[in-house]
ZADOPA-896433 format. One record per residue: x, y, z of N, C-alpha, C in turn; residue in three letters. Coordinates in steps of 0.2 Angstrom, whole numbers, padded with zeros to 4 digits, always signed. Layout:
N
XYZXYZXYZALA ...
//
This chain:
300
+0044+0426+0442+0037+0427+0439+0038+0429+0431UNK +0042+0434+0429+0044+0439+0423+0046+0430+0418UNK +0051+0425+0422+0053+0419+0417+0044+0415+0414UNK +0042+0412+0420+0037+0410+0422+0030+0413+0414UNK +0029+0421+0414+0025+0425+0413+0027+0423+0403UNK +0034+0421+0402+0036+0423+0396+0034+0418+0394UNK +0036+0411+0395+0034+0404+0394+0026+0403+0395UNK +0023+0407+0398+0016+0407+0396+0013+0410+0391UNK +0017+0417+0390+0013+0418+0384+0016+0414+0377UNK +0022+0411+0377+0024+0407+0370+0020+0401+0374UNK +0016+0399+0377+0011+0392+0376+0004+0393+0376UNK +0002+0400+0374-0004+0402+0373-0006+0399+0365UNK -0012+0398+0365-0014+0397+0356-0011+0402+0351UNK -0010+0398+0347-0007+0401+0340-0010+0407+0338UNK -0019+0407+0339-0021+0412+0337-0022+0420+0339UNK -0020+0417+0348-0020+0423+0351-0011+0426+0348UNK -0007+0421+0345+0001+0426+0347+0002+0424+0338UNK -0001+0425+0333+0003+0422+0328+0008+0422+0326UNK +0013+0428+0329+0022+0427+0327+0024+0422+0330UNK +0020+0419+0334+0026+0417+0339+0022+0408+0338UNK +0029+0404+0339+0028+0397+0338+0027+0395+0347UNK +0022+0391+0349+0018+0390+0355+0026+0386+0359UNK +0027+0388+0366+0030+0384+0369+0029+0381+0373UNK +0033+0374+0375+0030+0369+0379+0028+0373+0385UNK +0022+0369+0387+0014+0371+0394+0020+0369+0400UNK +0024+0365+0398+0025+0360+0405+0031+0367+0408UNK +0034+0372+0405+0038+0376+0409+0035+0380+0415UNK +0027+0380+0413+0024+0384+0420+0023+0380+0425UNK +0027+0375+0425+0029+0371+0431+0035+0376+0435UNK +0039+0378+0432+0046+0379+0435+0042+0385+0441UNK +0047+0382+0449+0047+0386+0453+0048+0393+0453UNK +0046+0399+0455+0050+0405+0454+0053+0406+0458UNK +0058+0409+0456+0065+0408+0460+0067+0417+0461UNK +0066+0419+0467+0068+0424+0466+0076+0427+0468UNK +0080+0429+0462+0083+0432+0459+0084+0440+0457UNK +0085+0443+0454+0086+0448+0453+0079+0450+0451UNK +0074+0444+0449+0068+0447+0444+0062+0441+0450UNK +0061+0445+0453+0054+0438+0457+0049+0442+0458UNK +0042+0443+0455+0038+0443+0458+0033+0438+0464UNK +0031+0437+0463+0029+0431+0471+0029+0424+0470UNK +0023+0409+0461+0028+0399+0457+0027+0401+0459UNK +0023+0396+0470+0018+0393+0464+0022+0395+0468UNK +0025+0407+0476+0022+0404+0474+0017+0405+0471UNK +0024+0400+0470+0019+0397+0468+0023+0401+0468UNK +0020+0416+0464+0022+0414+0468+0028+0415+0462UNK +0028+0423+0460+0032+0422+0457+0037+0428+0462UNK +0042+0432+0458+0047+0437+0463+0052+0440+0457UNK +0054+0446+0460+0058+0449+0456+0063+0455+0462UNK +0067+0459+0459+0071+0464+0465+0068+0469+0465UNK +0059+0468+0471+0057+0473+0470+0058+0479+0476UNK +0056+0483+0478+0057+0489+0482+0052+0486+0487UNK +0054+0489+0495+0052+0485+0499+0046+0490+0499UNK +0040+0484+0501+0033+0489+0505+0031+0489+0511UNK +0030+0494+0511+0028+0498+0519+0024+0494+0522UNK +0028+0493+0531+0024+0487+0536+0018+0491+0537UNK +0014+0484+0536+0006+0485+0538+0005+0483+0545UNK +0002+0484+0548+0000+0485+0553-0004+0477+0555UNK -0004+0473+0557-0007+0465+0558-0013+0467+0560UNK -0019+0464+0558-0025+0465+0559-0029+0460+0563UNK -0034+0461+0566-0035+0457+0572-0040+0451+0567UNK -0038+0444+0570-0040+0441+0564-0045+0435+0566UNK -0051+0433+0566-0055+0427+0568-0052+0425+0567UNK -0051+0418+0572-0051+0412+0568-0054+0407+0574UNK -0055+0400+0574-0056+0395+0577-0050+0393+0580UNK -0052+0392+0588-0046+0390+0591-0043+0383+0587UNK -0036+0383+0589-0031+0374+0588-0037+0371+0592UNK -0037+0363+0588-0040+0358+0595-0037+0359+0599UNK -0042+0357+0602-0038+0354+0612-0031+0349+0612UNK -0026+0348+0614-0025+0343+0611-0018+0342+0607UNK -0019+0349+0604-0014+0350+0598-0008+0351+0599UNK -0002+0351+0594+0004+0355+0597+0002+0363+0598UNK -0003+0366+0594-0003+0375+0594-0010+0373+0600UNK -0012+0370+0604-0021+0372+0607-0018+0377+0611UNK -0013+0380+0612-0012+0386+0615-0012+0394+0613UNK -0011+0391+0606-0010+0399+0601-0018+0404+0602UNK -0017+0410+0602-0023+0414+0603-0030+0411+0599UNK -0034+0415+0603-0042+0410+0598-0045+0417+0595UNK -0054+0415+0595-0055+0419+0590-0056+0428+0593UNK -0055+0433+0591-0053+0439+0590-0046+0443+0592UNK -0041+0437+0595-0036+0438+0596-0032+0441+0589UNK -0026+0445+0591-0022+0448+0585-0016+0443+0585UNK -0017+0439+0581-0010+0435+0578-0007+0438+0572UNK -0001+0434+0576+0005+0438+0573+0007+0431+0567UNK +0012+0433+0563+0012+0428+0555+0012+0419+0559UNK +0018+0419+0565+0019+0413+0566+0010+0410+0569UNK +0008+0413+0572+0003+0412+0574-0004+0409+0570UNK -0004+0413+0564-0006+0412+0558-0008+0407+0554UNK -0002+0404+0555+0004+0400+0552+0001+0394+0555UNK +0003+0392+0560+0003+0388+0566-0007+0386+0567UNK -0011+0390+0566-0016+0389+0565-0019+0387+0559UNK -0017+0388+0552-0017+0386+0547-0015+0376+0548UNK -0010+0376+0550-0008+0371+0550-0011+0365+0555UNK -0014+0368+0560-0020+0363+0561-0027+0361+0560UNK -0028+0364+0554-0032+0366+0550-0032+0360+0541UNK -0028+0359+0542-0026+0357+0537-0030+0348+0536UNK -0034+0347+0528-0037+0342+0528-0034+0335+0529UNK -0035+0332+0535-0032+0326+0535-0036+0320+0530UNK -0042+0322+0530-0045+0316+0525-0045+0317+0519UNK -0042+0322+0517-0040+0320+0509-0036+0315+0508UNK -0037+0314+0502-0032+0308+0500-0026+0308+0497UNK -0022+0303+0497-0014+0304+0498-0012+0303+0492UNK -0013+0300+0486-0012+0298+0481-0015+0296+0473UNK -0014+0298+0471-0019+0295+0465-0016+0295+0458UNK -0019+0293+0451-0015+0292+0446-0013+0296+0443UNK -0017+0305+0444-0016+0311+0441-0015+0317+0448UNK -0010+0320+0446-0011+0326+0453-0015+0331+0449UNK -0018+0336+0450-0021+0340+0443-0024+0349+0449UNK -0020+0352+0447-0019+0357+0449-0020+0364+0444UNK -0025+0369+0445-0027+0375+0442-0027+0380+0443UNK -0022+0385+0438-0020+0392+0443-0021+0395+0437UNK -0020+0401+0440-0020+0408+0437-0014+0411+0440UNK -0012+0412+0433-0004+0415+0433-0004+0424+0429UNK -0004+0428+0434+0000+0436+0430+0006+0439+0434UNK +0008+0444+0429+0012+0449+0427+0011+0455+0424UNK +0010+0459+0427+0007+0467+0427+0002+0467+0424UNK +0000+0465+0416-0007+0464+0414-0007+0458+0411UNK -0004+0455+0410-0005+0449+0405-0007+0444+0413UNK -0009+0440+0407-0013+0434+0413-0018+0429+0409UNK -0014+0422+0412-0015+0418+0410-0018+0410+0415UNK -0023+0405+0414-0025+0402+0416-0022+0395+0416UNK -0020+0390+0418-0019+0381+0416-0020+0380+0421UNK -0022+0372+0418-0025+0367+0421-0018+0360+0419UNK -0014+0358+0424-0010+0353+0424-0012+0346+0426UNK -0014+0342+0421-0014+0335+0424-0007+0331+0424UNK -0005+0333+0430+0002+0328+0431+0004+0320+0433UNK +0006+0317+0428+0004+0310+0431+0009+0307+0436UNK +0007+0303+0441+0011+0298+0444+0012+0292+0443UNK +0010+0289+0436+0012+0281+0436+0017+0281+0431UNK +0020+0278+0430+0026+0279+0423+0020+0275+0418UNK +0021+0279+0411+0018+0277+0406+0010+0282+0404UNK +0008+0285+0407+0004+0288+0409+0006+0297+0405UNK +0002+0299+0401+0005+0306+0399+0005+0311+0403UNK +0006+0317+0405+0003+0323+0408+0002+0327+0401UNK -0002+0330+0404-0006+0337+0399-0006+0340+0404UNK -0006+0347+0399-0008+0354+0400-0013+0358+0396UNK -0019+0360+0400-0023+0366+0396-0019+0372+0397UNK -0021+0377+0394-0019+0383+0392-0024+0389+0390UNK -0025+0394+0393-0032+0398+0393-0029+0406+0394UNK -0027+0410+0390-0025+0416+0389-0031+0418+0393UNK -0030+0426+0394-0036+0429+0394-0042+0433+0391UNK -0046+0430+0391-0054+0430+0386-0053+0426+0381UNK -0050+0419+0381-0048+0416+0377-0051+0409+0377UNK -0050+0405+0373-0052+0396+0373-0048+0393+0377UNK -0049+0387+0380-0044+0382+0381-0039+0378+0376UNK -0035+0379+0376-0032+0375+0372-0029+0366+0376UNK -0027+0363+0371-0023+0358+0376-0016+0355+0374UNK -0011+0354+0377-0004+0351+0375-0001+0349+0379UNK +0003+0344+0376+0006+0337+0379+0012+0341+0383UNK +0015+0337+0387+0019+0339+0390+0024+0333+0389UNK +0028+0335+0382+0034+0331+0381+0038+0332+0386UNK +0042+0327+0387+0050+0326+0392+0047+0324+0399UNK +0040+0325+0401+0038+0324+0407+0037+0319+0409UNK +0038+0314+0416+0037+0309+0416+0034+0308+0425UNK +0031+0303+0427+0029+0304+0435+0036+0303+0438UNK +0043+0303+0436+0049+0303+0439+0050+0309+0440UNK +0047+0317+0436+0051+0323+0434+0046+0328+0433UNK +0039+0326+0437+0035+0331+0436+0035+0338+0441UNK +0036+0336+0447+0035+0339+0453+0042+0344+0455UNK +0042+0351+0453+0049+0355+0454+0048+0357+0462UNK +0053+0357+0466+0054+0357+0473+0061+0360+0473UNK +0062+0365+0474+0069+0370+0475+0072+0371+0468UNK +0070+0369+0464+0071+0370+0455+0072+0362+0453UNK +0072+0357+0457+0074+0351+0455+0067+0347+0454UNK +0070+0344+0449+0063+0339+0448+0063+0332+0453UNK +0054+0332+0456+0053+0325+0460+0048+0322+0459UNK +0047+0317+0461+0041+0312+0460+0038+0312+0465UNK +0031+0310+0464+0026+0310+0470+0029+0308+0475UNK +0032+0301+0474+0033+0296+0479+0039+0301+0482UNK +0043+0305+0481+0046+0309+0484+0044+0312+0489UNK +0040+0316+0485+0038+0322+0491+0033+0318+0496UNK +0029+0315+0495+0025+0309+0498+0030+0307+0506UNK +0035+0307+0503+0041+0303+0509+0042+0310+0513UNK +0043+0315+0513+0045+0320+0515+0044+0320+0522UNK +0048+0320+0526+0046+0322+0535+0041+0325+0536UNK +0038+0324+0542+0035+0328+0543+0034+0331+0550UNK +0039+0334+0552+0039+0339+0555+0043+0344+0555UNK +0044+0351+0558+0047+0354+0553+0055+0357+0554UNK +0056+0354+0559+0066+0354+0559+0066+0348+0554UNK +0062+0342+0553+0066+0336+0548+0065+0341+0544UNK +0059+0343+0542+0057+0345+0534+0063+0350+0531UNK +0064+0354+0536+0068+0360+0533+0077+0357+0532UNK +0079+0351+0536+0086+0348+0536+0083+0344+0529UNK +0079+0342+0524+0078+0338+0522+0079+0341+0514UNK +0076+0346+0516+0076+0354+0510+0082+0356+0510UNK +0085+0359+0514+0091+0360+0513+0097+0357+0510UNK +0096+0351+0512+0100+0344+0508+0100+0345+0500UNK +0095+0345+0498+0093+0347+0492+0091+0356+0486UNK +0095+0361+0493+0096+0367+0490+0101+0368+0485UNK +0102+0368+0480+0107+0369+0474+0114+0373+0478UNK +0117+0370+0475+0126+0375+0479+0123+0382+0474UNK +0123+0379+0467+0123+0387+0465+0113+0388+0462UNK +0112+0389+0467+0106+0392+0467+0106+0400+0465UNK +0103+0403+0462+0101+0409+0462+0099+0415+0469UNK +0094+0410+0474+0092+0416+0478+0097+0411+0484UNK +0100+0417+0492+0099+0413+0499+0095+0407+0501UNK +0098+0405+0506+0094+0399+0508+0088+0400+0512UNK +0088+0405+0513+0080+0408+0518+0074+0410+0511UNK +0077+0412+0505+0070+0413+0501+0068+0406+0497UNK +0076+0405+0498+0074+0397+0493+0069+0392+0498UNK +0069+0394+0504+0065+0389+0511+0059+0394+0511UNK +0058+0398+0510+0051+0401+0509+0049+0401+0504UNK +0051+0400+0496+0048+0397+0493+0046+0390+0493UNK +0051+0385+0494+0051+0378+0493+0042+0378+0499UNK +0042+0380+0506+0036+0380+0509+0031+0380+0507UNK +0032+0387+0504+0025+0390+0497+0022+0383+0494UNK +0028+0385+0490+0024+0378+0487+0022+0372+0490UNK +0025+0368+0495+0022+0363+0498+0015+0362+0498UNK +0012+0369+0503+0006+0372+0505+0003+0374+0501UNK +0005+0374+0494+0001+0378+0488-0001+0373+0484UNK +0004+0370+0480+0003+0366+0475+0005+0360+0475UNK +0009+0357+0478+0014+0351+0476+0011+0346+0483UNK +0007+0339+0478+0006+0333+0479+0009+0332+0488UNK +0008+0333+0494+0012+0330+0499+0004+0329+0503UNK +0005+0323+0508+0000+0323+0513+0000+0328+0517UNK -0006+0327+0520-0008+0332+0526-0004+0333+0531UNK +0000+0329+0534+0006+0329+0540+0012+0332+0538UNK +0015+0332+0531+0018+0336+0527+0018+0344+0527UNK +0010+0345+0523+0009+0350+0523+0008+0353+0529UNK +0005+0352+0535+0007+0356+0542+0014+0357+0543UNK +0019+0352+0542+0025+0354+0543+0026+0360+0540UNK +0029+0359+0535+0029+0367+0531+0025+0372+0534UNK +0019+0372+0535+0018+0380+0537+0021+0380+0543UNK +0022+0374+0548+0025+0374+0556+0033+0377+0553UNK +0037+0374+0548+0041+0378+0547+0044+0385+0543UNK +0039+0388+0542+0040+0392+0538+0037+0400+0544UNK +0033+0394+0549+0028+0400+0555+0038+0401+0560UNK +0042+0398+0559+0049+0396+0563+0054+0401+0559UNK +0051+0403+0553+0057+0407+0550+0058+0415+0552UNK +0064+0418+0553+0065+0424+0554+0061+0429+0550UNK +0059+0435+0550+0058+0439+0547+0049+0438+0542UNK +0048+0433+0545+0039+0434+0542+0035+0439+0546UNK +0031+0442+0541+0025+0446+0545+0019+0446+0543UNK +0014+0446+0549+0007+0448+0549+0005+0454+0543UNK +0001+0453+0540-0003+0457+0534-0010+0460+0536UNK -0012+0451+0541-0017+0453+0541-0024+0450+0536UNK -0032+0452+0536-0035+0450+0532-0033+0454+0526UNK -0035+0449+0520-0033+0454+0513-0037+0450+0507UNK -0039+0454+0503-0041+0450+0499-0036+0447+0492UNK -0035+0442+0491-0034+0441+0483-0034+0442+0476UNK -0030+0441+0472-0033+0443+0467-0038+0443+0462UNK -0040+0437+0464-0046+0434+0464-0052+0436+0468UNK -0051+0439+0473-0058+0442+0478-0060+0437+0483UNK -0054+0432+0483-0056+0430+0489-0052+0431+0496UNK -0056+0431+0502-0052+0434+0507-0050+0428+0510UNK -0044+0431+0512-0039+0427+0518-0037+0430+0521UNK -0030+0429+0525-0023+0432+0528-0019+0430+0525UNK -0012+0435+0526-0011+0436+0522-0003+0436+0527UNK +0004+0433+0526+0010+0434+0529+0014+0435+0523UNK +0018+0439+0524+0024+0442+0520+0033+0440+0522UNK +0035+0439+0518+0042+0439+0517+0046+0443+0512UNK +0054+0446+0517+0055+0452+0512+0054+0457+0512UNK +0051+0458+0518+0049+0468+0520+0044+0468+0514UNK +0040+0462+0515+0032+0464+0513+0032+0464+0506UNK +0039+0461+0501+0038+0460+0493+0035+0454+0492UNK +0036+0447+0497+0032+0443+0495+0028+0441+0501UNK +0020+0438+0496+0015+0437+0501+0012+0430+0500UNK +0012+0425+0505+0007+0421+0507-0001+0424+0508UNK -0005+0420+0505-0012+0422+0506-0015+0415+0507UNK -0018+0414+0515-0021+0408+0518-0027+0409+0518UNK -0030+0402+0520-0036+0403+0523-0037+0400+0528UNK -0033+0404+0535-0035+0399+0541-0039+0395+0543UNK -0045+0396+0540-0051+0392+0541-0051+0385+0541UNK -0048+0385+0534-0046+0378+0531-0042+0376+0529UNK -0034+0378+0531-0025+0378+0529-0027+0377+0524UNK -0030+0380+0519-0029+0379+0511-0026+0386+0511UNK -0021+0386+0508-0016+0391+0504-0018+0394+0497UNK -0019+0401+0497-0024+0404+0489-0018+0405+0484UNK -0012+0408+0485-0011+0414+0482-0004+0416+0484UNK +0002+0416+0481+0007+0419+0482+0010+0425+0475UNK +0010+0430+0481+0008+0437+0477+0014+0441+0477UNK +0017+0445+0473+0024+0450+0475+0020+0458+0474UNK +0024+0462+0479+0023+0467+0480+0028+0473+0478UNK +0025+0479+0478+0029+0485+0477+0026+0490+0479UNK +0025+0493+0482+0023+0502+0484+0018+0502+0483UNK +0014+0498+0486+0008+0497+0488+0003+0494+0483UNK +0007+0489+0478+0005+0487+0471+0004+0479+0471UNK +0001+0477+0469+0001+0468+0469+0005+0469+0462UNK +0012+0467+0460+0014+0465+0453+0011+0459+0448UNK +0012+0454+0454+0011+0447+0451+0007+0442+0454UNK +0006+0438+0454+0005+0431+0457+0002+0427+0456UNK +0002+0420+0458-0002+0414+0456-0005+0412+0461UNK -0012+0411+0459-0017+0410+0462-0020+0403+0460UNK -0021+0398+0465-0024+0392+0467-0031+0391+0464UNK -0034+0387+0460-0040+0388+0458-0043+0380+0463UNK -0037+0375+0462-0040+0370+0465-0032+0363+0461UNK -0031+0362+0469-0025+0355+0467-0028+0350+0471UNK -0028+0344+0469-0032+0338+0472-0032+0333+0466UNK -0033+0326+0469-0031+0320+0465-0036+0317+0460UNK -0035+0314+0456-0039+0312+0451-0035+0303+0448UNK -0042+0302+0448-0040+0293+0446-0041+0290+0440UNK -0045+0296+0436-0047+0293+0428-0041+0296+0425UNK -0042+0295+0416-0036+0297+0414-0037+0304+0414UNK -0032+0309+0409-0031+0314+0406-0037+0314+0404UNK -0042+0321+0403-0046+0320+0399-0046+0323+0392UNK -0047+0326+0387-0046+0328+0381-0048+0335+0382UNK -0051+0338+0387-0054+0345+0384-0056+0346+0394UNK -0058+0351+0398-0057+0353+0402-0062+0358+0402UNK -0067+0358+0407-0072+0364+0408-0069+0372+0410UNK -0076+0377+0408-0072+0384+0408-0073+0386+0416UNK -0077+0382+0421-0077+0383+0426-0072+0381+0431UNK 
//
């Protein structure tokens, strides 16, 4: 998040930073990687070496049963206490199958901080070759700006484990969640910065957060991330934003998924310390668009 945090503030308007010459928008793509420095990228979502926070106690959580029918229609229903996998697993039957798979722009808008800085963009990412991607750019209390995303191409938009991929990429991804995870793994950097277990819980994150994958896709990942060792129930919690979800942790509680089992949309990937939210990005809305780029972007 701390990498992530700097490159936003050099792609903020000139007028907010005037020493400083703006840097390219398209670096708030890069996944956060946690290394020595990750607060929770997104996810998303950022991470750092933070000090573990104290297990919370799993809260008893509504939710609507799995269909009938389902691989989860056995997982507990509504006022049962689900534990993260459970959570998890409920989310991912939940997950919109009728959205659409495709289309000429992926366009995705979050809110990204860092202890107090904090900043806003809106990505239109393209998928056709020949097609620009832009970036807005919106400090806080500040105007939209917009900037091009030189070196970006629909071949190199989409970072997945730190590597760049193209829709049709992630689009092909298995979906279920042992292929998904043998298929992640193939693709983990030898010299990667973090373990294979944060690099699979972030690479998840993001699946479920932000990165262009159909609905069958996106159930796997949460079905394999609900598989992984060491995640915990949080429980309800609200966001940084104010909006409530539940919430599973990774890392003795420094990093947090924040869902909405309601409607397997994923809000929010957040880092923790001592009872502190440090960082995170928060999901405003990712979903497909078919006209071009547009030149200027609403404050809503």
């Amino acid at each position: 998040m701390k990498d992530t945090m700097k490159m936003l503030t050099a792609a903020r308007p000139a007028r907010l930073a005037p020493d400083r010459a703006p840097g390219d928008p398209a670096d708030i793509m890069r996944q956060p990687r946690e290394h020595t420095r990750r607060p929770a990228r997104r996810l998303v979502l950022a991470g750092a070496g933070l000090a573990a926070l104290a297990a919370v106690t799993a809260a008893a959580v509504a939710l609507d049963k799995a269909p009938t029918g389902s691989p989860d229609a056995a997982r507990p229903g509504p006022g049962a206490e689900l534990d993260a996998a459970d959570l998890l697993l409920v989310a991912a039957t939940k997950v919109d199958t009728g959205r659409p798979n495709a289309g000429r722009y992926w366009v995705v808008r979050a809110e990204h901080a860092e202890g107090d800085r904090r900043v806003t963009d809106e990505q239109w990412l393209a998928t056709r070759a020949g097609d620009p991607s832009v970036a807005f750019l919106r400090a806080e209390a500040g105007d939209w700006s917009r900037r091009a995303m030189d070196g970006h191409t629909a071949d190199s938009n989409f970072l997945l484990g730190g590597v760049p991929r193209s829709a049709a990429a992630l689009a092909a991804l298995p979906a279920t969640p042992e292929a998904l995870r043998a298929q992640l793994l193939r693709w983990w950097p030898e010299d990667a910065p973090e373990p294979k277990d944060v690099y699979l819980f972030n690479a998840g994150a993001d699946l479920v957060m932000r990165l262009p994958v159909p609905a069958p896709v996106r159930a796997a990942a949460y079905r394999m991330l609900a598989q992984m060792p060491g995640i915990d129930s949080l429980g309800r919690v609200t966001d940084a934003l104010g909006r409530g979800g539940v919430a599973v942790a990774y890392g003795g509680g420094r990093q947090r998924l924040v869902v909405d089992p309601a409607t397997g949309r994923a809000l929010a990937q957040e880092s923790w310390a001592d009872g502190r939210r440090l960082g995170y990005t928060a999901v405003l809305k990712a979903e497909w668009a078919d006209g071009a780029a547009p030149a200027a972007v609403s404050a809503g």
